[in-house]
PDBQT receptor file of N, H, CA, C and O in Angstrom, charges set to zero:
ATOM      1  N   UNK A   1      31.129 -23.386 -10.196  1.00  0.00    +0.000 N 
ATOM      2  CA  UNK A   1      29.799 -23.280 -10.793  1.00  0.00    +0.000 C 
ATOM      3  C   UNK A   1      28.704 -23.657  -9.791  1.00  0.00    +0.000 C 
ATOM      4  O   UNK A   1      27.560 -23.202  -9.770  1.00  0.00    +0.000 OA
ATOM      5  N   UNK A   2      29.202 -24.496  -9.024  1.00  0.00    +0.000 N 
ATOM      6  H   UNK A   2      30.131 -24.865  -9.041  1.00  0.00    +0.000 HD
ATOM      7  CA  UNK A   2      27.621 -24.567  -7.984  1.00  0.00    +0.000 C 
ATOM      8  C   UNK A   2      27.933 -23.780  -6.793  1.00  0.00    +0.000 C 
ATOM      9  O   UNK A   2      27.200 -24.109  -5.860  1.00  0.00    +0.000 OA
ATOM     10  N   UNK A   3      28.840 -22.771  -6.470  1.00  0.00    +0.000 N 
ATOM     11  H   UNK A   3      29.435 -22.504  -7.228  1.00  0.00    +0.000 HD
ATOM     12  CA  UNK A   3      28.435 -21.471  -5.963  1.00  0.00    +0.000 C 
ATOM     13  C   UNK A   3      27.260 -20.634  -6.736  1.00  0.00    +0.000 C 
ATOM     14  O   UNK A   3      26.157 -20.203  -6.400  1.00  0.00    +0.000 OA
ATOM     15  N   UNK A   4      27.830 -20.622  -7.614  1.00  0.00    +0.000 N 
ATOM     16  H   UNK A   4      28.726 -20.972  -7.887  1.00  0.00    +0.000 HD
ATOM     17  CA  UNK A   4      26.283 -19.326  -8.819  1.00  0.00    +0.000 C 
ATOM     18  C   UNK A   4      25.162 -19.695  -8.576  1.00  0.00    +0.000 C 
ATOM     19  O   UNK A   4      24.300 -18.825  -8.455  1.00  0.00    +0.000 OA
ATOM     20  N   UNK A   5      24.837 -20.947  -8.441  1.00  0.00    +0.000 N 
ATOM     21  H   UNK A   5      25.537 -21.654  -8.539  1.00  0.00    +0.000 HD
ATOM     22  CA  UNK A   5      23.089 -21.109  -8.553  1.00  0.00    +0.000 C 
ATOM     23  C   UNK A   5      22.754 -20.875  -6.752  1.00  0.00    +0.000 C 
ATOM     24  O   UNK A   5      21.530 -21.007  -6.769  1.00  0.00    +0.000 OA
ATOM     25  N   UNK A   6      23.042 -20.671  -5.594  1.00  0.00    +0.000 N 
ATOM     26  H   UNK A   6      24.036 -20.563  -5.581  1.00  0.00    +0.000 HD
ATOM     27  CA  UNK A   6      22.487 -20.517  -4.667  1.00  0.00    +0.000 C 
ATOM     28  C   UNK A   6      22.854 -18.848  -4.038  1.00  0.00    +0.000 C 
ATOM     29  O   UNK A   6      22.423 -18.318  -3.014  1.00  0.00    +0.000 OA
ATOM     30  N   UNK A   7      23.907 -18.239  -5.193  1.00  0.00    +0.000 N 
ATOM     31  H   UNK A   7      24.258 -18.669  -6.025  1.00  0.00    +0.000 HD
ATOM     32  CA  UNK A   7      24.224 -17.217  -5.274  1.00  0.00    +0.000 C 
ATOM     33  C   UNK A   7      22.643 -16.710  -5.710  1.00  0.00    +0.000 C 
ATOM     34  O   UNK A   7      21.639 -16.282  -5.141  1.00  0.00    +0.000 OA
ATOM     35  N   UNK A   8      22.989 -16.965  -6.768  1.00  0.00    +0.000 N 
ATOM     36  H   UNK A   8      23.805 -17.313  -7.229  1.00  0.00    +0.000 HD
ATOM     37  CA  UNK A   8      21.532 -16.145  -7.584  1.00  0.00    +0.000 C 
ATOM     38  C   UNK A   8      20.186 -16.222  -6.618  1.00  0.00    +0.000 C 
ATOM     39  O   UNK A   8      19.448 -15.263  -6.391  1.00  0.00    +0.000 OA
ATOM     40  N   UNK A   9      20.093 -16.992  -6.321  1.00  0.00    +0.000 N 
ATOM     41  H   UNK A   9      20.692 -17.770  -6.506  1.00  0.00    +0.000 HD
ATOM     42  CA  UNK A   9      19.022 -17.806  -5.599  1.00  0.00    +0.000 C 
ATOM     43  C   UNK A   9      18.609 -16.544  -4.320  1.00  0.00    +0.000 C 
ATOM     44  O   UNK A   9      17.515 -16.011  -4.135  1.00  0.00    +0.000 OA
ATOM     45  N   UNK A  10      19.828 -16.340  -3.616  1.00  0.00    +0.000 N 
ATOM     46  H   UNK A  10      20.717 -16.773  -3.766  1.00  0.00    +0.000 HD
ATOM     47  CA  UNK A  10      19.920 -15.744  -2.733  1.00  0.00    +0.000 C 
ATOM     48  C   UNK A  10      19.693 -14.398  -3.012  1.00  0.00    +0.000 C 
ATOM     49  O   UNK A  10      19.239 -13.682  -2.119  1.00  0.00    +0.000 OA
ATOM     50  N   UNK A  11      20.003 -13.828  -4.402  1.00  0.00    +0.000 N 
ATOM     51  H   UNK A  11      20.372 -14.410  -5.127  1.00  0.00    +0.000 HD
ATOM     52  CA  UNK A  11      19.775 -12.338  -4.972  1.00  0.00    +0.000 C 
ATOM     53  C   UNK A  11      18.377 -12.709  -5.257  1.00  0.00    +0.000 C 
ATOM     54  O   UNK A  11      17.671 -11.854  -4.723  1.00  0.00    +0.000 OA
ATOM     55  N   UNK A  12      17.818 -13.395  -5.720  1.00  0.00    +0.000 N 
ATOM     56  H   UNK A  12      18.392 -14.089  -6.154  1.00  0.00    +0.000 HD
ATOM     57  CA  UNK A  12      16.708 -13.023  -6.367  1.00  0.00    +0.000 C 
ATOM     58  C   UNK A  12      15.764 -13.056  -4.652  1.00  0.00    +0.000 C 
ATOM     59  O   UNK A  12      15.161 -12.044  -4.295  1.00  0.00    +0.000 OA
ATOM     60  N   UNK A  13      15.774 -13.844  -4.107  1.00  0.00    +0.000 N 
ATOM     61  H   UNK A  13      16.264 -14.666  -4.398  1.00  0.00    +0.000 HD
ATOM     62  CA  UNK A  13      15.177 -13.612  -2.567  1.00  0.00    +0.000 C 
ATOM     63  C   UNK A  13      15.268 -12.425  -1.576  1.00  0.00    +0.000 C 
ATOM     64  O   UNK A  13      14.461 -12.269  -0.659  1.00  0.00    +0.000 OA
ATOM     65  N   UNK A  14      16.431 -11.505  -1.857  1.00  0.00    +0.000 N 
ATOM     66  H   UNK A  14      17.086 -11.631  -2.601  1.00  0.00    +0.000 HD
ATOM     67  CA  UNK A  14      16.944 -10.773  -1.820  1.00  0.00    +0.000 C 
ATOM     68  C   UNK A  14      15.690  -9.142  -2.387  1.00  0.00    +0.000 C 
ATOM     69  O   UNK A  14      15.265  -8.117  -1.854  1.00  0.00    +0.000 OA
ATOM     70  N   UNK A  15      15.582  -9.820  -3.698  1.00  0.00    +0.000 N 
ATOM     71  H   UNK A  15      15.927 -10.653  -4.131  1.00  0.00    +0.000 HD
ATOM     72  CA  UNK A  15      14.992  -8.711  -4.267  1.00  0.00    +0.000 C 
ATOM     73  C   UNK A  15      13.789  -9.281  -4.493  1.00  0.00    +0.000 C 
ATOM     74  O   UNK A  15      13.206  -8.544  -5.288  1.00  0.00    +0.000 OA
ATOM     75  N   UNK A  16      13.183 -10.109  -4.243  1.00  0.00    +0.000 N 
ATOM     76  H   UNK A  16      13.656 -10.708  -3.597  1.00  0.00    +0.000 HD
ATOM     77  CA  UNK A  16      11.737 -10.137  -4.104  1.00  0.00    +0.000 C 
ATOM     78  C   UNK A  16      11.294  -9.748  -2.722  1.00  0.00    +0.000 C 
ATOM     79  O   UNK A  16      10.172  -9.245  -2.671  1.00  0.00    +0.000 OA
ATOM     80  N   UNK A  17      11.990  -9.888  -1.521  1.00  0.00    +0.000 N 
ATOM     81  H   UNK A  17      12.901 -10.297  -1.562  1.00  0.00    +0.000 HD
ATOM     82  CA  UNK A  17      11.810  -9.327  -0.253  1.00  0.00    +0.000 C 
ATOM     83  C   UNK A  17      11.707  -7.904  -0.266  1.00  0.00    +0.000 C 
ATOM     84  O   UNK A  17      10.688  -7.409   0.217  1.00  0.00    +0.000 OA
ATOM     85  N   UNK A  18      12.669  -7.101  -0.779  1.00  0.00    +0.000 N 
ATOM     86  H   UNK A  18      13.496  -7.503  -1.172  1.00  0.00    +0.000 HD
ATOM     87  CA  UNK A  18      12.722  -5.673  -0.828  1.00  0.00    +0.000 C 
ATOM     88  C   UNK A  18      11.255  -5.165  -2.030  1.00  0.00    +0.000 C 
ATOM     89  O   UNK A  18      10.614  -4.117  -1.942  1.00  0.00    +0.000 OA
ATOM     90  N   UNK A  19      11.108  -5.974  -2.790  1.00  0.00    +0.000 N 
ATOM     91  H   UNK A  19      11.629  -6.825  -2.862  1.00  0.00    +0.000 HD
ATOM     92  CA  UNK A  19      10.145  -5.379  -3.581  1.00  0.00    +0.000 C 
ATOM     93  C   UNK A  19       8.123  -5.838  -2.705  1.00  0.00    +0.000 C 
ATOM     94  O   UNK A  19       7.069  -5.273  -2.998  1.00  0.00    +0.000 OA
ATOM     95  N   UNK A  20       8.337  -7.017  -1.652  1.00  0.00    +0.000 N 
ATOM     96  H   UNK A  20       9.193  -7.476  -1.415  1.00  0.00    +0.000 HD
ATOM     97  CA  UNK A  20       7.258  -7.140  -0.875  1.00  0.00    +0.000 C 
ATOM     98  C   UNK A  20       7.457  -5.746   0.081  1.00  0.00    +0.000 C 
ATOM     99  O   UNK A  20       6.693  -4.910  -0.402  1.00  0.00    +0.000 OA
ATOM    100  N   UNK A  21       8.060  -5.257   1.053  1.00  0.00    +0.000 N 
ATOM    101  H   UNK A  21       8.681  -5.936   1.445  1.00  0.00    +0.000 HD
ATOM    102  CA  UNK A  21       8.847  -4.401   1.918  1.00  0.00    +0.000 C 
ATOM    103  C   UNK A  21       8.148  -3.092   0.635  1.00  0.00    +0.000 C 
ATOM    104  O   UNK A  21       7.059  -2.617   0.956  1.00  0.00    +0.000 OA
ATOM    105  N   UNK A  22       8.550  -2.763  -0.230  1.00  0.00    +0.000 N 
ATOM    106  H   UNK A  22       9.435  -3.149  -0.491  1.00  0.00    +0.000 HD
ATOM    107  CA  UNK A  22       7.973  -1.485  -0.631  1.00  0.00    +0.000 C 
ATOM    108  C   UNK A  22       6.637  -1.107  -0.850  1.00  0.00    +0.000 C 
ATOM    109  O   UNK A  22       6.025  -0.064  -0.621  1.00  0.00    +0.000 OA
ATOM    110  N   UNK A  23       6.223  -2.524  -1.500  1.00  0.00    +0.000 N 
ATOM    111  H   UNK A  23       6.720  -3.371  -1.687  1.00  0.00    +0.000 HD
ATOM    112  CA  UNK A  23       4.308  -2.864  -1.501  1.00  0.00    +0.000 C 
ATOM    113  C   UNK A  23       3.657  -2.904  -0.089  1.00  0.00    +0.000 C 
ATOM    114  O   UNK A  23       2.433  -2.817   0.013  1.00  0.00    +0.000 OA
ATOM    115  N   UNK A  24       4.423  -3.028   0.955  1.00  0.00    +0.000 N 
ATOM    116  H   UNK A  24       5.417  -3.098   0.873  1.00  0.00    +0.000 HD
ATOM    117  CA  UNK A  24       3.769  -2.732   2.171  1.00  0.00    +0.000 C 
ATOM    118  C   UNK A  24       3.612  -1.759   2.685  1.00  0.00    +0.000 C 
ATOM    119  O   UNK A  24       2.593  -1.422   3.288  1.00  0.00    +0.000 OA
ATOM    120  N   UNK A  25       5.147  -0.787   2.454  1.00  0.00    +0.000 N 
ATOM    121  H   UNK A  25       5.974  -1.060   1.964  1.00  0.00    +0.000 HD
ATOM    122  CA  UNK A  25       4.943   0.479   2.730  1.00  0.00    +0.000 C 
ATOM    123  C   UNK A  25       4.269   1.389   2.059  1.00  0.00    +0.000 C 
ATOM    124  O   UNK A  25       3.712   2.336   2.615  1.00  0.00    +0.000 OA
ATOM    125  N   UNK A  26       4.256   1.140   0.531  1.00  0.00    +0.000 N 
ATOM    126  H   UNK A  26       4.708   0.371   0.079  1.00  0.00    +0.000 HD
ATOM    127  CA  UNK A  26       3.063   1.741   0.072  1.00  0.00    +0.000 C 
ATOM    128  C   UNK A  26       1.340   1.280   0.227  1.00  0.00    +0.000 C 
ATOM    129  O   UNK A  26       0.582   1.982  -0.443  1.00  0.00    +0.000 OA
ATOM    130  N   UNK A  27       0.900   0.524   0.789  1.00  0.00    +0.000 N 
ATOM    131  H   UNK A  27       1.516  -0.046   1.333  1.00  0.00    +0.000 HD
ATOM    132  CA  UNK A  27      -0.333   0.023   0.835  1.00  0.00    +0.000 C 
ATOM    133  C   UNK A  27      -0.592   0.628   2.352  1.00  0.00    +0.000 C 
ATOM    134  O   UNK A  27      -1.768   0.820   2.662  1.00  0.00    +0.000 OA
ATOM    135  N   UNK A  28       0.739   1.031   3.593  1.00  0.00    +0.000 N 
ATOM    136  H   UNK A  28       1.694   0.876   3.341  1.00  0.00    +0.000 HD
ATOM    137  CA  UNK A  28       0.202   1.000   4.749  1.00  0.00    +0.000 C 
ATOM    138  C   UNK A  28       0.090   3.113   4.418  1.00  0.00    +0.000 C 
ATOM    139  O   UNK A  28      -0.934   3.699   4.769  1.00  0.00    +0.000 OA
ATOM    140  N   UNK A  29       1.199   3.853   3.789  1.00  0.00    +0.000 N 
ATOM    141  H   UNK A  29       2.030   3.377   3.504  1.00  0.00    +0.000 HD
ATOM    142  CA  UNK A  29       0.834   5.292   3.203  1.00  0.00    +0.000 C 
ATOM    143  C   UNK A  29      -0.641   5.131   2.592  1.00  0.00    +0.000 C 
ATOM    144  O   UNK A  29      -1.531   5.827   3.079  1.00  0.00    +0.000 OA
ATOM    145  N   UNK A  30      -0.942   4.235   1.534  1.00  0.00    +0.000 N 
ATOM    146  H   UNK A  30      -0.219   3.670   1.138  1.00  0.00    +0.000 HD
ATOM    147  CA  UNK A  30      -2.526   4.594   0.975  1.00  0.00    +0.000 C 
ATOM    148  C   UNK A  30      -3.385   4.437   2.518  1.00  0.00    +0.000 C 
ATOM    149  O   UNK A  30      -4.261   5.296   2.626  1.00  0.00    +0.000 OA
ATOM    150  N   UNK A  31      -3.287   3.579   3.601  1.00  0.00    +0.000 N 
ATOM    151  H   UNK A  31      -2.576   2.881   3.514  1.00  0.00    +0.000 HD
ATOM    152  CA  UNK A  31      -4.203   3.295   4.717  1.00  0.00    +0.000 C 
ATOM    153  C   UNK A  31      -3.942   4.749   5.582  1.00  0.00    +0.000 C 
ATOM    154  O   UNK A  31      -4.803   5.270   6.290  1.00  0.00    +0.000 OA
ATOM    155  N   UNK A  32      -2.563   5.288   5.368  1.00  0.00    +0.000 N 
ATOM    156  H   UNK A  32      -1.864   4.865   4.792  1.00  0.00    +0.000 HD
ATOM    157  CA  UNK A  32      -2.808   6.171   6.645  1.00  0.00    +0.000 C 
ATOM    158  C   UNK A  32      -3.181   7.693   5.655  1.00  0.00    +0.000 C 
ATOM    159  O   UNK A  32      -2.775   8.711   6.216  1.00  0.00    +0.000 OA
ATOM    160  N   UNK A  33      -3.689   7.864   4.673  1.00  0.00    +0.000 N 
ATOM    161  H   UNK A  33      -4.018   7.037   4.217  1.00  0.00    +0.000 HD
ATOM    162  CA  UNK A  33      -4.182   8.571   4.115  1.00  0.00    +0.000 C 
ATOM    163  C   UNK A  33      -5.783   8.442   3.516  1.00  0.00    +0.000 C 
ATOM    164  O   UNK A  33      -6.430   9.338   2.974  1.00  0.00    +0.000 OA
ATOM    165  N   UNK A  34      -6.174   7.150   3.771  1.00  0.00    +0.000 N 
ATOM    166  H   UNK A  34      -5.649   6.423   4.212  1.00  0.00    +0.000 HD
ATOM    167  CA  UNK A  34      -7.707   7.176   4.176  1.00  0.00    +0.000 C 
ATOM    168  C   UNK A  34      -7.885   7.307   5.133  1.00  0.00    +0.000 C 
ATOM    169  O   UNK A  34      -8.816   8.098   5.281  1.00  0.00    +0.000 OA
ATOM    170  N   UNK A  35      -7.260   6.744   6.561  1.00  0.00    +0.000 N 
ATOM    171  H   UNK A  35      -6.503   6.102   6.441  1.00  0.00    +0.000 HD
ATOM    172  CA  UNK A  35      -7.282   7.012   7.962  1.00  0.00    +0.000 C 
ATOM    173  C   UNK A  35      -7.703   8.777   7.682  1.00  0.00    +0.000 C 
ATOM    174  O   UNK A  35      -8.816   9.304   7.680  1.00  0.00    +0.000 OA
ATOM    175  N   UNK A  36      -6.505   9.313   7.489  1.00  0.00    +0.000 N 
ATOM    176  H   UNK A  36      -5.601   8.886   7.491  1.00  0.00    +0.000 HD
ATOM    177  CA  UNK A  36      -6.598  10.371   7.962  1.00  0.00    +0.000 C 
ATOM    178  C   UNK A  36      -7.791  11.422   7.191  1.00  0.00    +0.000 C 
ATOM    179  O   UNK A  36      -8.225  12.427   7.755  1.00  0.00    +0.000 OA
ATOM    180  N   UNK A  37      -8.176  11.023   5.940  1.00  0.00    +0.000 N 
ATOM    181  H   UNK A  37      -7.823  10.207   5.483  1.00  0.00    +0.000 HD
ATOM    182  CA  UNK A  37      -9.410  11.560   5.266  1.00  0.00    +0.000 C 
ATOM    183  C   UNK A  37     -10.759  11.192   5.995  1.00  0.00    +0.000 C 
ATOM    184  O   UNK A  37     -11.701  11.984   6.029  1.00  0.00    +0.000 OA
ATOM    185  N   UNK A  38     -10.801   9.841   6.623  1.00  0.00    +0.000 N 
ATOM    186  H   UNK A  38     -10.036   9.198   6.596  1.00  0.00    +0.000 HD
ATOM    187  CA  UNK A  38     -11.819   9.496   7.252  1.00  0.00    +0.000 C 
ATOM    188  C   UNK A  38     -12.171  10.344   8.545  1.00  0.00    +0.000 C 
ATOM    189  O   UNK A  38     -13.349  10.659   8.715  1.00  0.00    +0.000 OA
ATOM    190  N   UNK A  39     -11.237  10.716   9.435  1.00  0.00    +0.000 N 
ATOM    191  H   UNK A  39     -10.281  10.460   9.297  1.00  0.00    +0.000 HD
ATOM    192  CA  UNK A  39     -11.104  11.396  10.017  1.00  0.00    +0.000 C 
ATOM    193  C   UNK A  39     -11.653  13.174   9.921  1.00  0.00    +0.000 C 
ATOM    194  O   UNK A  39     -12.392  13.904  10.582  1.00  0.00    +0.000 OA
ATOM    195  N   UNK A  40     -10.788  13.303   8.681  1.00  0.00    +0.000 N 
ATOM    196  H   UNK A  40     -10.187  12.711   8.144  1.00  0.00    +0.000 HD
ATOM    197  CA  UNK A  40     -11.401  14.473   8.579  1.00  0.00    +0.000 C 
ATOM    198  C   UNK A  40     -12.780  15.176   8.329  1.00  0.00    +0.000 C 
ATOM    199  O   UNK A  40     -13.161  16.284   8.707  1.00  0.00    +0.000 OA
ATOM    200  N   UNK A  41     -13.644  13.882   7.324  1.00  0.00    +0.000 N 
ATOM    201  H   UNK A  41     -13.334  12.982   7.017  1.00  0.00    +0.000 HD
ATOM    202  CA  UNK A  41     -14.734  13.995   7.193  1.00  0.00    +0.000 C 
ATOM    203  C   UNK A  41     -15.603  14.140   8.682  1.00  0.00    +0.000 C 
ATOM    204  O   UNK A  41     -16.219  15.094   9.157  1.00  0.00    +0.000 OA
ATOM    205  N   UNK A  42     -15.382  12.875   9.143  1.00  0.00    +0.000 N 
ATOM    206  H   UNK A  42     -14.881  12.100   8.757  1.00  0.00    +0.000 HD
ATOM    207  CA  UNK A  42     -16.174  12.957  10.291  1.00  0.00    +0.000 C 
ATOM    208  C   UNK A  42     -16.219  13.924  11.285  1.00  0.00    +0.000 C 
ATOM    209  O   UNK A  42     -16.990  13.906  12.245  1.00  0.00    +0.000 OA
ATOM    210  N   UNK A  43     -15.140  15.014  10.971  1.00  0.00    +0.000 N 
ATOM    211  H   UNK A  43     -14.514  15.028  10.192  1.00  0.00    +0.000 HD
ATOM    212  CA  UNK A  43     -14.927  16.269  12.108  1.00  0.00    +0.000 C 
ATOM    213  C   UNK A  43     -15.629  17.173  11.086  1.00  0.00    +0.000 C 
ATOM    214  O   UNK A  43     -16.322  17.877  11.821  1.00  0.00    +0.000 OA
ATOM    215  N   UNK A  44     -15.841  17.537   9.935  1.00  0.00    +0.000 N 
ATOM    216  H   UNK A  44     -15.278  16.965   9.338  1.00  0.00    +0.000 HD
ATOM    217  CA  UNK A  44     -16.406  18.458   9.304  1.00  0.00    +0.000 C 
ATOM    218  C   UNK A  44     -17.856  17.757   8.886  1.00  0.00    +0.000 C 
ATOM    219  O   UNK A  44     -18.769  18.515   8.561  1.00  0.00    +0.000 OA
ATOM    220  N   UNK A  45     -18.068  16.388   8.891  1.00  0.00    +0.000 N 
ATOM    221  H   UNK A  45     -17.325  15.772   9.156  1.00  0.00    +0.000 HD
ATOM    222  CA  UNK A  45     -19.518  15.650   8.898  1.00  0.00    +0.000 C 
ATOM    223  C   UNK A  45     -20.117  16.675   7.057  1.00  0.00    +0.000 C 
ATOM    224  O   UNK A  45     -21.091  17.400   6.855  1.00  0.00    +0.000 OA
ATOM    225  N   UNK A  46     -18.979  16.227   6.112  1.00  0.00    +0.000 N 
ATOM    226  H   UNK A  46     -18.187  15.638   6.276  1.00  0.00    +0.000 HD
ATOM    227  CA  UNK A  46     -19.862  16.774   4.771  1.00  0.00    +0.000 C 
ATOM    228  C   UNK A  46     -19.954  15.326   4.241  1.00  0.00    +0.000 C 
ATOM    229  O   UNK A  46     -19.016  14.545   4.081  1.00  0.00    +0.000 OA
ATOM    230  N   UNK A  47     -21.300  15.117   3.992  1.00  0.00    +0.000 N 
ATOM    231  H   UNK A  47     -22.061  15.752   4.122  1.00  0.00    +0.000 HD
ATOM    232  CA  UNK A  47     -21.619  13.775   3.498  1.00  0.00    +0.000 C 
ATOM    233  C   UNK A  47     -20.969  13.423   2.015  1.00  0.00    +0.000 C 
ATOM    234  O   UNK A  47     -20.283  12.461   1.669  1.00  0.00    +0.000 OA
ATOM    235  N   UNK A  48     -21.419  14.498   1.320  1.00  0.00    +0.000 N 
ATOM    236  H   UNK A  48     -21.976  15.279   1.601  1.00  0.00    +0.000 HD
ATOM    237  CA  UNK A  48     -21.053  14.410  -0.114  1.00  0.00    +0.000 C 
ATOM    238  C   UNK A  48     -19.695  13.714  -0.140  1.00  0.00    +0.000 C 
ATOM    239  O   UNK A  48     -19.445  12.550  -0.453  1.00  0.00    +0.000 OA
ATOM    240  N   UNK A  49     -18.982  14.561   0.209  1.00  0.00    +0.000 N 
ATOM    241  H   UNK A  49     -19.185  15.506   0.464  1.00  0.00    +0.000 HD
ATOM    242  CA  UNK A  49     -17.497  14.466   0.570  1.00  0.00    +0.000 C 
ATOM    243  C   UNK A  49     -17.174  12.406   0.555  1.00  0.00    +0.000 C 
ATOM    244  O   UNK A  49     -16.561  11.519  -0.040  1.00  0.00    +0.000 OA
ATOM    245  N   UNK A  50     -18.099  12.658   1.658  1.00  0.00    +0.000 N 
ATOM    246  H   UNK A  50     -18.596  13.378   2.141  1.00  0.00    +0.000 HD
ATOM    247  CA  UNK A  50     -18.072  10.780   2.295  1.00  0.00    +0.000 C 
ATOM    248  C   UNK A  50     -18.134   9.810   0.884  1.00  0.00    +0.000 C 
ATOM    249  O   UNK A  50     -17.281   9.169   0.271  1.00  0.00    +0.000 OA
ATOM    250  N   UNK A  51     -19.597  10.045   0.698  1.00  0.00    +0.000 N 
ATOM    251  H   UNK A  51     -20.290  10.566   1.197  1.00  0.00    +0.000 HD
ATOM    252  CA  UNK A  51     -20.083   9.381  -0.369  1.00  0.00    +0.000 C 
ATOM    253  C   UNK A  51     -18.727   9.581  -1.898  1.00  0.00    +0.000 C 
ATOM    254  O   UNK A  51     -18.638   8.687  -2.740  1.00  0.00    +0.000 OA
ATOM    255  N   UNK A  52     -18.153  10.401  -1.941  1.00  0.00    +0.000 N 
ATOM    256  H   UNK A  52     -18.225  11.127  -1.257  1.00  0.00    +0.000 HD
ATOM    257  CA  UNK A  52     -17.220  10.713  -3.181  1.00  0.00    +0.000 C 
ATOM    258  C   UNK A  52     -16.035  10.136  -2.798  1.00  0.00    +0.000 C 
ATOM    259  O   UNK A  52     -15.480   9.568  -3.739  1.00  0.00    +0.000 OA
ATOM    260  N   UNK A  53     -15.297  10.062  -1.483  1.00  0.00    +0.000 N 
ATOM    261  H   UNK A  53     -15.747  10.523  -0.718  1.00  0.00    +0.000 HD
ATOM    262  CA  UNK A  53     -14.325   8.932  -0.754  1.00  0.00    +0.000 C 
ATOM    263  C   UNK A  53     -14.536   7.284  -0.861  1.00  0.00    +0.000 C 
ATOM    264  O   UNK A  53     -13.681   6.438  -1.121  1.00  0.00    +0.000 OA
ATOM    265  N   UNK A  54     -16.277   7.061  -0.509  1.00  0.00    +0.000 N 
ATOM    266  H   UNK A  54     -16.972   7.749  -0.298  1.00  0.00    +0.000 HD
ATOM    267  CA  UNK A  54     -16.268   5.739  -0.796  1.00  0.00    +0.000 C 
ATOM    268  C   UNK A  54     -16.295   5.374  -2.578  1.00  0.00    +0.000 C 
ATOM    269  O   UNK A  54     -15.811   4.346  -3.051  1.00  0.00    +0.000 OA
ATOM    270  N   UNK A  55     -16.794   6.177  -3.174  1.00  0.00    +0.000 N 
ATOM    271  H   UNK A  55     -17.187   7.012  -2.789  1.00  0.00    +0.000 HD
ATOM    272  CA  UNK A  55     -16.781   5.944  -4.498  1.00  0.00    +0.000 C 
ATOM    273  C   UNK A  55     -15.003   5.711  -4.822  1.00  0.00    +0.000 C 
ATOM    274  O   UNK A  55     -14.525   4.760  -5.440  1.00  0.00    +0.000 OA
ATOM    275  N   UNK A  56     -14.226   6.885  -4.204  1.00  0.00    +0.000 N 
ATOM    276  H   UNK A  56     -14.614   7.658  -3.703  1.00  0.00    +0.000 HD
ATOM    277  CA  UNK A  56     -13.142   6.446  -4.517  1.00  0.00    +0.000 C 
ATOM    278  C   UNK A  56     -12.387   5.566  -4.328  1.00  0.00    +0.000 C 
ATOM    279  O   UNK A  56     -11.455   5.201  -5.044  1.00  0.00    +0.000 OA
ATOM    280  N   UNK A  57     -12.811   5.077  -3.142  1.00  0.00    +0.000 N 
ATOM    281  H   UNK A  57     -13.569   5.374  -2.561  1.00  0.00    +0.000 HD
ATOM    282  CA  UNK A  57     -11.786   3.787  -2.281  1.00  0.00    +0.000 C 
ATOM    283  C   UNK A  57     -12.066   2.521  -3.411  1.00  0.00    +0.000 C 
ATOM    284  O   UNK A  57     -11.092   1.882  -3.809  1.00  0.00    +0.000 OA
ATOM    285  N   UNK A  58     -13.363   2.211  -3.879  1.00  0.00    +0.000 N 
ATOM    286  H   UNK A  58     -14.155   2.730  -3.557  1.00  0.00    +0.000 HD
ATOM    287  CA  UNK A  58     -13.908   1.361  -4.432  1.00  0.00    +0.000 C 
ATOM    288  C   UNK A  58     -13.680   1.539  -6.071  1.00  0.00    +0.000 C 
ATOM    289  O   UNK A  58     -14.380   0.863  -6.824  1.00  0.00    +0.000 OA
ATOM    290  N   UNK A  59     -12.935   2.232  -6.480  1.00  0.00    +0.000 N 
ATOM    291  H   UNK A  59     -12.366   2.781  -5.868  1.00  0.00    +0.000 HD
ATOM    292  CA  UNK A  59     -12.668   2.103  -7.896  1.00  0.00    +0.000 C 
ATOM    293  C   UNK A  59     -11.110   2.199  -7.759  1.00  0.00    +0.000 C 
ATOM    294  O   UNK A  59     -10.465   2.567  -8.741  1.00  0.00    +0.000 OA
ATOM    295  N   UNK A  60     -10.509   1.903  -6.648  1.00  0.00    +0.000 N 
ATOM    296  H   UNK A  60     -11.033   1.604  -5.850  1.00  0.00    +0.000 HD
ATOM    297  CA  UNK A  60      -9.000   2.027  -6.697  1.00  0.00    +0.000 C 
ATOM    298  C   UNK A  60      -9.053   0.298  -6.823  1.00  0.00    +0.000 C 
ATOM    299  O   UNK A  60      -7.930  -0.135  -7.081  1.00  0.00    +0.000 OA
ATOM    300  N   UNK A  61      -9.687  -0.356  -6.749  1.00  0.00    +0.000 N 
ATOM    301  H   UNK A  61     -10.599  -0.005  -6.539  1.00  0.00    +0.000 HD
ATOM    302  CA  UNK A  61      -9.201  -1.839  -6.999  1.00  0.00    +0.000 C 
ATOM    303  C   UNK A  61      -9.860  -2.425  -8.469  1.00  0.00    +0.000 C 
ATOM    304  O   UNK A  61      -9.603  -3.567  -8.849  1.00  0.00    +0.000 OA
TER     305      UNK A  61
């Protein structure tokens, strides 16, 4: 019985690591998809566009 509790211990660390690890990779995909929108604006320079990106960035939180 006091194998199980550092067992568990070790799963649940286990899976809170893998579930930080997916929130990163999804937060660094949302960055390289404003990257790359930011980008694009500034090569086609449509303001509207801009102004409707920052509106969006700012209601995603």
């Amino acid at each position: 019985m006091k194998l199980f509790g550092p067992l568990l211990a070790r799963d649940f660390l286990v899976q809170s690591q893998m579930a930080y690890e997916k929130r990163v990779r999804t937060i660094a995909i949302y960055i390289k998809i404003y990257v790359a929108s930011d980008i694009f604006i500034t090569r086609y320079e449509d303001k509207r566009m801009r102004a409707l990106l920052i509106v969006l960035r700012y209601n995603d939180d």
